[in-house]
N, C-alpha and C positions, 0 to 999 in steps of 0.2 A: 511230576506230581505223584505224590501218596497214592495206591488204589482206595479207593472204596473198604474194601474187605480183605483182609490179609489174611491168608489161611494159612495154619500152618499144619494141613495136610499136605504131602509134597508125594511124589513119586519115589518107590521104596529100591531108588535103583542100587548099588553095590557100588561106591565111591569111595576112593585114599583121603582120608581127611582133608593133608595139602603137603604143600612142597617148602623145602628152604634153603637157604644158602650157604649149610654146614659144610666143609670141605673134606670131614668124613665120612659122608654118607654117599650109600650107593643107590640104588633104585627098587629096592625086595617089594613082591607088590602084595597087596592085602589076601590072607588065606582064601579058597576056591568058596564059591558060594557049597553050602552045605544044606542038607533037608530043613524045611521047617515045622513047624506046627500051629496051628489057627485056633484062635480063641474066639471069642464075641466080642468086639468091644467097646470101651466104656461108654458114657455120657459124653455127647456134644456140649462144649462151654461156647458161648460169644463173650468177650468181653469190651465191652461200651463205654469209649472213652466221648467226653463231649456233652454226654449227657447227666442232667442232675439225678440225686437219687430221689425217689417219690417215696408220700411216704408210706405206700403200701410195700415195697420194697425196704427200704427201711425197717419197714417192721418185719419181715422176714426174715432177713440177716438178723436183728434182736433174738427171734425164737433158737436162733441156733446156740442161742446160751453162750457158754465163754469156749473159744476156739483157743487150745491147747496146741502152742508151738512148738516145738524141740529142735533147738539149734544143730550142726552137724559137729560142731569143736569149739565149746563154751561158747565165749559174742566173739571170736576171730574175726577180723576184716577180710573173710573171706565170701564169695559170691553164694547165693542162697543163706546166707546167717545177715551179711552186712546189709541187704535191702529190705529186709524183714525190722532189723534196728531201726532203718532210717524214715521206713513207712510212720514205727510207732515214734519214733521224736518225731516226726512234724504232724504228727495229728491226724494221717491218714485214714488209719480203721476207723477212728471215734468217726470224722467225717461221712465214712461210708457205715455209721451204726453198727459197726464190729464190734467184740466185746473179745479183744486176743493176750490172752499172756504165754509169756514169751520163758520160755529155760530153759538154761545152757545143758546140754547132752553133747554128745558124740553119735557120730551115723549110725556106725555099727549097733549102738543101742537102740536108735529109730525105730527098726524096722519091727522092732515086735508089739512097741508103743501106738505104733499106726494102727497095727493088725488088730490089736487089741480097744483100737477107738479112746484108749486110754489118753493118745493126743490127736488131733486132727489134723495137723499140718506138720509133716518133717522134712528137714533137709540129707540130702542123702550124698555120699563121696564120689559116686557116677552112676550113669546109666544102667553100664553093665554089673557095676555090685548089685544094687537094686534088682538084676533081673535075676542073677544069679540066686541071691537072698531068697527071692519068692519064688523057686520052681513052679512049680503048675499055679502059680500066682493067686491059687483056694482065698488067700489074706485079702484079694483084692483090689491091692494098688494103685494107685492113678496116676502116674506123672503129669503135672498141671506145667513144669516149667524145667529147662535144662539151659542154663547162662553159659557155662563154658562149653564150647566146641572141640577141645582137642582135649589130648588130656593132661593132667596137672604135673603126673609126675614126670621123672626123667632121670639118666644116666648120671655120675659125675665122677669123674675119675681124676687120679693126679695129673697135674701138667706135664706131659708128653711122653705119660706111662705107657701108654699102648698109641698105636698107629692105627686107628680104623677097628670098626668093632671086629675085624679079623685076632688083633692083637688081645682078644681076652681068652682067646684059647689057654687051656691049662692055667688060669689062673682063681682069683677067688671074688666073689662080688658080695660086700656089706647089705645088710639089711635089716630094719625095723619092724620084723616079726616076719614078713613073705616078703619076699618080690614081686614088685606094684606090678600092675596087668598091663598097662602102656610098654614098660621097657622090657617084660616076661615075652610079650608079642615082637618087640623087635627083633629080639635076641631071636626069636624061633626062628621069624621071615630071613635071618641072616644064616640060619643055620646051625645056629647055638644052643644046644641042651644042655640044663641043668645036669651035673652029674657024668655026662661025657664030655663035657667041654670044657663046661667051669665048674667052681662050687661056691657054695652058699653060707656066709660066717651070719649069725645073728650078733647084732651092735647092740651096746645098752646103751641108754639113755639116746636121746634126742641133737644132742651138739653137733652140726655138721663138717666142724675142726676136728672134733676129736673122731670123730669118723675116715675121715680122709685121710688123717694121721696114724692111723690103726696101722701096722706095718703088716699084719696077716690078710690084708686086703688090695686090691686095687682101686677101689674105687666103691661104691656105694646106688642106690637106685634110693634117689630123694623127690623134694618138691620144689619145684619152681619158686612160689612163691614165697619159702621162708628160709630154706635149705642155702641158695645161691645168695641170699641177702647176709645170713650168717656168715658165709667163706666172702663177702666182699667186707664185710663191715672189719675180720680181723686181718684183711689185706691176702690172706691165704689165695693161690693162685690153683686152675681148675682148669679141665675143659669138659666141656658140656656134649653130652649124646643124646638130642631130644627125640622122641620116636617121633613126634609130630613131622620132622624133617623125615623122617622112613616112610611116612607114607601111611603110617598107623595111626586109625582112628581112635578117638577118646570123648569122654567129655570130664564134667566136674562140677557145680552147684546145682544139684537138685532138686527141685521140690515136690512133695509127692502126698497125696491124703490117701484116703481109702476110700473103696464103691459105696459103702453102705451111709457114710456121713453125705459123702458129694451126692449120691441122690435122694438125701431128705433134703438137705438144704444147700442145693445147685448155687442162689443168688447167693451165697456167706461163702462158698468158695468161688464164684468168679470175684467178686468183689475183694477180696483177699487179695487174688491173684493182682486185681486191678492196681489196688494199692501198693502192692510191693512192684510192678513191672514202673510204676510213676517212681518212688523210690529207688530202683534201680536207674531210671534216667540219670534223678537228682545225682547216684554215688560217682557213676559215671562221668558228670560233668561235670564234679566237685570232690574227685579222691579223697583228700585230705580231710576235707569236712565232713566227710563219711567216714574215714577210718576215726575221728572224734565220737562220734554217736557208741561205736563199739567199743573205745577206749575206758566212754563214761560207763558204758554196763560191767564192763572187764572188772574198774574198780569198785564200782556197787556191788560187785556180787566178790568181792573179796582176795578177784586176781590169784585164784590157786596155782595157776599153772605157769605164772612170771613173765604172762606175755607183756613186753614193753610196747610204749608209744611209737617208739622208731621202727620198730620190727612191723606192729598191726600195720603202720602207714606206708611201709613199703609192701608189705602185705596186698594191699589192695593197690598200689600202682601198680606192681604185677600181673595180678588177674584182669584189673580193669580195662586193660591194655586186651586181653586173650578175650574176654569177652564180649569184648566191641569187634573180635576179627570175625569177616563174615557175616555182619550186620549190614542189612540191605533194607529197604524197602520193603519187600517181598520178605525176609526173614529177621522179621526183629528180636534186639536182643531178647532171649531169653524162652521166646518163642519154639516148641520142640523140632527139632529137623530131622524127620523120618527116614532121611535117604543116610543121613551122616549116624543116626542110629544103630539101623540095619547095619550098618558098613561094621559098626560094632561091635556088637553081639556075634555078628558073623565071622569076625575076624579074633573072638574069644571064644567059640566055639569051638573053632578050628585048634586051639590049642586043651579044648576038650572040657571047658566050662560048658554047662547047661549039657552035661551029656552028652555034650557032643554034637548037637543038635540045636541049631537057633530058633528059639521063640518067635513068632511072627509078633512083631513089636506093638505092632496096633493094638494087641490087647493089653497092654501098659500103660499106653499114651494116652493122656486125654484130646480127642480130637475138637481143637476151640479156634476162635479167629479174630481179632481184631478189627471193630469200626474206626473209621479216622475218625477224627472231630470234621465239619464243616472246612474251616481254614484255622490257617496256622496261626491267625491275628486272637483265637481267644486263647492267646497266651498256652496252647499245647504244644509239645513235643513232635516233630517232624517223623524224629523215631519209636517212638511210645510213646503210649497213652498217657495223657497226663492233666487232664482236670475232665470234672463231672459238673462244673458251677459256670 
């Protein structure tokens, strides 16, 4: 049976994400714990599945006026953009007297939108960008929600190019603008420096054919969820270097406001929260009819960027999958996990992000917890929240 109260404060110990059954991976273990630094931090949220909204509550959420969202990569069927869609198609906020509009951005743009109270809700590309972004965190950030656990990106090289990440010595690795922080960290834990080891071709455009196919390359550092569906869909053959198999932590859909909206009006962000964690059940247990909801906004807002039906819907079987991994009772999806965090931060520190020097994370996190409903007979979610009626 459910606890009572799921908190998802957790013990901040120094953990490898997890393990897998790649046949080129060895065992490199996560960078040395490093100094920290202490901040105050934020607001305690409870969020209250089970029970109705009243309507002096009600009317509190109303005062917060229209709560400005900013997707991380236009309506993607990606985690933190797709549960926020699927809240407002089924009526979620209106229910809980939200007033939320919703537009497409990119992460990297987020963070100054938030800072600036210009939007109130953003989704952001990881943990560690966000913490990076916000040095001494002045802008005041909150992480309300972290859905993916490991991290998104990953290695991919040609089929039977190299032998083990030993074999990218002297060679050259693709990339769309940096190399992602997941596979920069494995590469380190294995021994591999930019520059004496291998080097770094920037790719144009986004094709992950014509990437792989790049003859001044070996291979590329892409994304699970749309990278590996491109090279399956044109049959191109691959093999895959996940850091998550190294032992390197990560995450990936973020959600994140600011101190100064979350403590005027606490009830309009738990209830947000509440909404979109019920929504993420829904996408979870209905991929396909969740990658539709972003499909429908894709083409309402004009499809700039040519994401197809096929693509967004493998899109999210992909994540849907990563972020159901490590859903427990005790840590529900979406719920932030301070130990696998820290593990983070700490293990891109060591490569010299944040100075060098890891954040103590609680000053980011929002520390909140989940009531169950009663029983599972009024129609709620075993793993999340999921009705207030």
């Amino acid at each position: 049976m459910r606890p009572t109260v799921l908190s998802a404060l957790c013990a901040t110990t120094l953990l490898a994400a997890c393990s897998g059954d790649n046949p080129h991976i060895g065992e490199p273990s996560v960078s040395s714990p490093v100094e920290t630094t202490v901040v105050e931090p934020p607001v305690m949220l409870e969020i209250h599945s089970g029970e109705p909204i009243s309507p002096e509550r009600c009317a509190a959420n109303q005062a917060a006026g229209t709560i400005v969202y900013v997707s991380g990569y236009d309506f993607a069927a990606s985690a933190s953009i797709i549960d926020v869609l699927v809240a407002d198609a089924h009526g979620y906020f209106d229910d809980l007297c939200l007033d939320v509009e919703i537009r497409p951005s990119f992460a990297g743009d987020n963070y100054t939108l938030v800072a600036g109270n210009d939007a109130q809700i953003g989704s952001g590309g990881s943990f560690g960008e966000l913490v990076d972004f916000a040095g001494d965190n002045s802008a005041g950030y909150v992480v309300l929600g972290v859905e993916g656990r490991t991290g998104i990106d990953t290695l991919i090289t040609r089929k039977g190019a190299i032998d083990g990440l030993e074999g990218l010595r002297g060679t050259t690795i693709g990339v769309e603008g940096v190399l992602t922080p997941s596979v920069r960290s494995m590469l380190f834990e294995a021994g591999l420096l930019e520059g004496d080891d291998f080097e770094l071709l920037e790719l144009e455009g986004t094709d992950p054919v014509a990437h792989l196919q790049t003859p001044e390359v070996v291979g590329f550092s892409g994304y699970k969820n749309d990278a590996l569906f491109g090279l399956d869909e044109a049959g191109v053959e691959y093999d895959v270097y996940d850091p998550a198999n190294h032992g390197i932590p990560g995450s990936f859909g973020v959600l994140y406001t600011n101190a100064t909206f979350l403590t005027e009006y606490p009830t309009a962000v738990q209830d947000f929260m509440r909404a979109t964690m019920m929504a993420l059940a829904d996408a979870i247990a209905d991929p396909a009819a969740a990658a539709e909801a972003c499909i429908a906004k894709i083409t309402e807002n004009g499809n700039p960027f040519y994401l197809s039906p096929e693509g967004e819907t493998a899109r999210w079987s992909v994540e849907s999958q990563l972020v159901t991994g490590g859903v427990t009772a005790a840590a529900p999806a979406g719920v932030p996990q301070l130990d696998l965090l820290t593990a983070e931060v700490a293990a891109y520190a060591g490569l010299g992000m944040f100075g060098g020097t890891a954040p103590a994370i609680d000053a980011y996190v929002s520390g909140w917890s989940w009531r169950s409903p009663p029983t599972p007979a009024q129609g709620c979610s075993t793993a999340l929240p999921r009705c207030w009626t």
